[in-house]
C-alpha positions in Angstrom: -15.5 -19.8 10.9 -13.5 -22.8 12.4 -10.9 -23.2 9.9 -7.4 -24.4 10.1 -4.7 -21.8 8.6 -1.2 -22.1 9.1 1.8 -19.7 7.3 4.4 -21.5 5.8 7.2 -19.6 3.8 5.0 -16.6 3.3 2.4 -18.7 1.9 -0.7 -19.2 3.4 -2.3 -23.0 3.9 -5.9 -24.2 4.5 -6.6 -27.4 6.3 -9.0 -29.3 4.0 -11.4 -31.1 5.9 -12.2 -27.9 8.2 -12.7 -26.1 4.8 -15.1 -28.7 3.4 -17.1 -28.1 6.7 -17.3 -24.3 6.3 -18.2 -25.1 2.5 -21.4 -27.1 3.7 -19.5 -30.5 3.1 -21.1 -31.7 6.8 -22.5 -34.7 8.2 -23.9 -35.3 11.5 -23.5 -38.6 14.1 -26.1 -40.4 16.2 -26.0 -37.7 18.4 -26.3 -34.6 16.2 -22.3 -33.7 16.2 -21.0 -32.6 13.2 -18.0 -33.8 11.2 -16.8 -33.5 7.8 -18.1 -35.7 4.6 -14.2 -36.5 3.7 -15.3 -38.9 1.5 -17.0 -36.1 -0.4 -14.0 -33.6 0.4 -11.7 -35.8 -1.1 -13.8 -36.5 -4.4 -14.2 -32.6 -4.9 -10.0 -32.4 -5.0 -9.6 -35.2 -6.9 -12.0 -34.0 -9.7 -10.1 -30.2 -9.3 -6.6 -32.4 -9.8 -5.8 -30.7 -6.6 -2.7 -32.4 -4.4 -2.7 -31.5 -1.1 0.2 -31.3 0.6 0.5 -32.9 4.3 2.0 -30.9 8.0 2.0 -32.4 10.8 -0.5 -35.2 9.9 -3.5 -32.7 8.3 -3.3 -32.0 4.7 -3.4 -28.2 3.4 -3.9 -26.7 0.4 -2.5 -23.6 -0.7 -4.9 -20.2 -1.7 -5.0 -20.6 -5.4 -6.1 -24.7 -4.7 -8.7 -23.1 -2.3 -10.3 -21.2 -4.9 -10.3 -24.2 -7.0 -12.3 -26.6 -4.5 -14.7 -23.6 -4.4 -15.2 -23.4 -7.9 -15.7 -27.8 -7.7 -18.1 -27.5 -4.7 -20.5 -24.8 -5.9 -22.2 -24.8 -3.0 -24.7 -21.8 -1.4 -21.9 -21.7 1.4 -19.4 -20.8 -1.1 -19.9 -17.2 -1.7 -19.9 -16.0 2.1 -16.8 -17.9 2.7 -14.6 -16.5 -0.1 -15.8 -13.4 1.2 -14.8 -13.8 4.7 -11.5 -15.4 3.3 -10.6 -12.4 1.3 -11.6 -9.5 3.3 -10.9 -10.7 6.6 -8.5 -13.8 6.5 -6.0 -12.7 4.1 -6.3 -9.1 4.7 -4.8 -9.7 8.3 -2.5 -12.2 7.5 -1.0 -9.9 5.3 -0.9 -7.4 7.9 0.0 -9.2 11.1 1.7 -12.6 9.5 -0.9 -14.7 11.0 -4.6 -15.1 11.3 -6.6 -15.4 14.6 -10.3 -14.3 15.3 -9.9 -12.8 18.4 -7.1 -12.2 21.4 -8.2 -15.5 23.3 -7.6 -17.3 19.9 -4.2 -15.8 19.4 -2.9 -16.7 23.1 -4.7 -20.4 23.0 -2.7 -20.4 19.5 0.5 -19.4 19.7 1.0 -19.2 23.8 -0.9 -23.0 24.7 1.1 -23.5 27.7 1.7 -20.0 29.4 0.6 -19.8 32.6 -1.9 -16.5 34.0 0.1 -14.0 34.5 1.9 -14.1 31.3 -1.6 -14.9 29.0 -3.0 -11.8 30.9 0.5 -9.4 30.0 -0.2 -10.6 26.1 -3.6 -9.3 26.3 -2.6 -6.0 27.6 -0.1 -6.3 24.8 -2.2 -7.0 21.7 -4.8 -4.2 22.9 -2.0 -1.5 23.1 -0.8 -2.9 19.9 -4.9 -2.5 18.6 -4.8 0.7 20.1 -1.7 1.9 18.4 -2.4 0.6 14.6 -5.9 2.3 14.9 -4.3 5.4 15.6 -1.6 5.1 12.9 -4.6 4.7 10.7 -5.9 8.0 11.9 -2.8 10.0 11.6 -2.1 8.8 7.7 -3.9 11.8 6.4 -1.4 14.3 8.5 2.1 12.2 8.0 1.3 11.9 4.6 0.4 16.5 4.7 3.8 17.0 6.6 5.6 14.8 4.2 4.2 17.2 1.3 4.3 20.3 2.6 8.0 19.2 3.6 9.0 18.5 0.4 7.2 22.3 -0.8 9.6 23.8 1.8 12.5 22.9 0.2 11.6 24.1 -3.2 13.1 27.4 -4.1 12.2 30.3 -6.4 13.6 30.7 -9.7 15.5 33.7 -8.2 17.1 31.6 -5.8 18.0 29.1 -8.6 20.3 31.9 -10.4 21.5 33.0 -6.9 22.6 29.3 -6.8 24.0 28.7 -10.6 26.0 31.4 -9.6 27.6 30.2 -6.5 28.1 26.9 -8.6 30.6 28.8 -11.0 27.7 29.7 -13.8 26.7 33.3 -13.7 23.3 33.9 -14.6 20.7 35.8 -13.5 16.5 35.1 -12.9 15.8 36.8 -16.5 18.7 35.3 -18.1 17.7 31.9 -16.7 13.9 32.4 -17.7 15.1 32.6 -20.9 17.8 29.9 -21.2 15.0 27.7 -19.8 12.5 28.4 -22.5 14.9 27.6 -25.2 15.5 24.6 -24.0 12.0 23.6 -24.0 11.5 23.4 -20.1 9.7 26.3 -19.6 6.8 27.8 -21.9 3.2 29.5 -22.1 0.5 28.1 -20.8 -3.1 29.4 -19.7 -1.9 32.8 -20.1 0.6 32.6 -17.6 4.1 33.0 -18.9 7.5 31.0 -17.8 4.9 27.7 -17.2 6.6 24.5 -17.3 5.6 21.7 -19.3 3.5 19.0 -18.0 6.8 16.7 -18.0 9.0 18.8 -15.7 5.5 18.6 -13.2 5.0 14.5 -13.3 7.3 12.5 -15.0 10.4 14.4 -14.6 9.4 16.7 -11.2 11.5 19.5 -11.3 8.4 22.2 -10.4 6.5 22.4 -8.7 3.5 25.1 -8.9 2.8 27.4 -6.0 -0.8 28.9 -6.3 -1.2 32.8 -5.1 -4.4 34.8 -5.8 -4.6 38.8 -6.0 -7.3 41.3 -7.3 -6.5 42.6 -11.0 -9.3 45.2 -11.9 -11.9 44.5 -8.8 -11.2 40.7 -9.8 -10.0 38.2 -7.4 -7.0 36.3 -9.7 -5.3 32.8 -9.1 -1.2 33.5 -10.3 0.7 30.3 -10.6 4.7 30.7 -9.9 7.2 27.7 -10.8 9.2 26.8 -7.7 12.3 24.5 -8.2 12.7 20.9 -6.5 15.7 19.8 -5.0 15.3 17.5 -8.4 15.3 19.9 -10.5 17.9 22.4 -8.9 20.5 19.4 -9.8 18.9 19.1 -13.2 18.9 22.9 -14.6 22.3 23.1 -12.8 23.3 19.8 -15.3 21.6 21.6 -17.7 23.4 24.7 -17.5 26.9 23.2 -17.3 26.6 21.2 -20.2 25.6 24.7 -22.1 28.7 26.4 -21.3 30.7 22.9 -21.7 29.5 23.4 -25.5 29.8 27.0 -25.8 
């Protein structure tokens, strides 16, 4: 669709009269050019109480006024344009900071008086620049793995946690600290698995996290759960710990 867009501020403006055309609000001369029905156009934002604003001698309307005018127009044009303006228009606005259809839009647009050579170096640009979002899209799934199984490698087992209490000037060791841990409500039972800690110190407060290991118990394959430490909640049950023997 041939419509004018500009970004202004961060806020994104529609030309009217190019809208009114892509909302069916046409008319065509003696020789079978269309134009737009301002006359019409202009009617539809009066009754909407919309006030354009002017740039550059074309008046604009921001996003919430355009969904206004749609609502005013009601024409069979309307829903395939909202669609195209919020799936593809916005969409890569948001993205990019601008809006063009295609690369030969974007140099006519933005470069209107750069001679060959350097039109022909933007194109090579924007396709590497294609090239290289599409396969940031691909990789998400695996940055976003690493980041996780990153943060899993730096948990550390509850035996380690004592070992470090105890280099920070609290002696304690793993059954000790099991125990402390329970009466203070972090740890507990759950599903038959001893030393569990509540849902809390999982989600809201993540100072566990729960590493899954499986072995055969009686000719049965069995899932065991063990509670590994965050580098969260190492600084928490060290807190913890200190404030215990502050009060004791």
């Amino acid at each position: 669709m041939n419509v004018g867009i500009i970004v202004e501020d961060q806020t994104v403006l529609f030309e009217i009269y190019s809208v009114g055309m892509a909302l069916g609000q046409v008319k065509k001369n003696a020789v079978g050019e269309l134009y737009p029905r301002k006359d019409r156009i202009d009617q539809n934002l009066k009754s909407a109480e919309i006030h354009p604003c002017v740039r550059n001698g074309h008046k604009y309307i921001n996003e919430s006024q355009l969904y206004d005018l749609m609502l005013e127009m009601k024409t069979e044009k309307v829903k395939p344009f909202r669609k195209w303006v919020t799936s593809e228009v916005l969409p890569t606005i948001r993205k990019t900071g601008g809006y063009v259809a295609n690369d030969e839009m974007f140099i006519n647009t933005y470069l209107p008086n750069a001679d060959a050579q350097t039109r022909e170096l933007f194109r090579l640009n924007l396709s590497t620049i294609r090239q290289l979002n599409n396969k940031i899209e691909q990789d998400k799934p695996l940055v976003d793995f690493a980041s996780h199984i990153q943060t899993s490698e730096d948990c550390i087992s509850m035996n380690d946690m004592a070992k470090l209490a105890t280099k920070n000037g609290i002696k304690i060791g793993r059954t000790r600290l099991f125990n402390f841990l329970r009466e203070k409500k972090v740890l507990g039972c759950k599903d038959g698995h001893k030393n569990m800690p509540y849902q809390r110190y999982i989600d809201t407060q993540p100072w566990f996290q729960l590493k899954e290991s499986s072995y055969i118990q009686n000719g049965e394959v069995r899932i065991g759960l063990t509670p590994m430490v965050t580098p969260k909640g190492q600084s928490g049950i060290i807190r913890m710990l200190r404030k215990c023997n502050t009060t004791n």
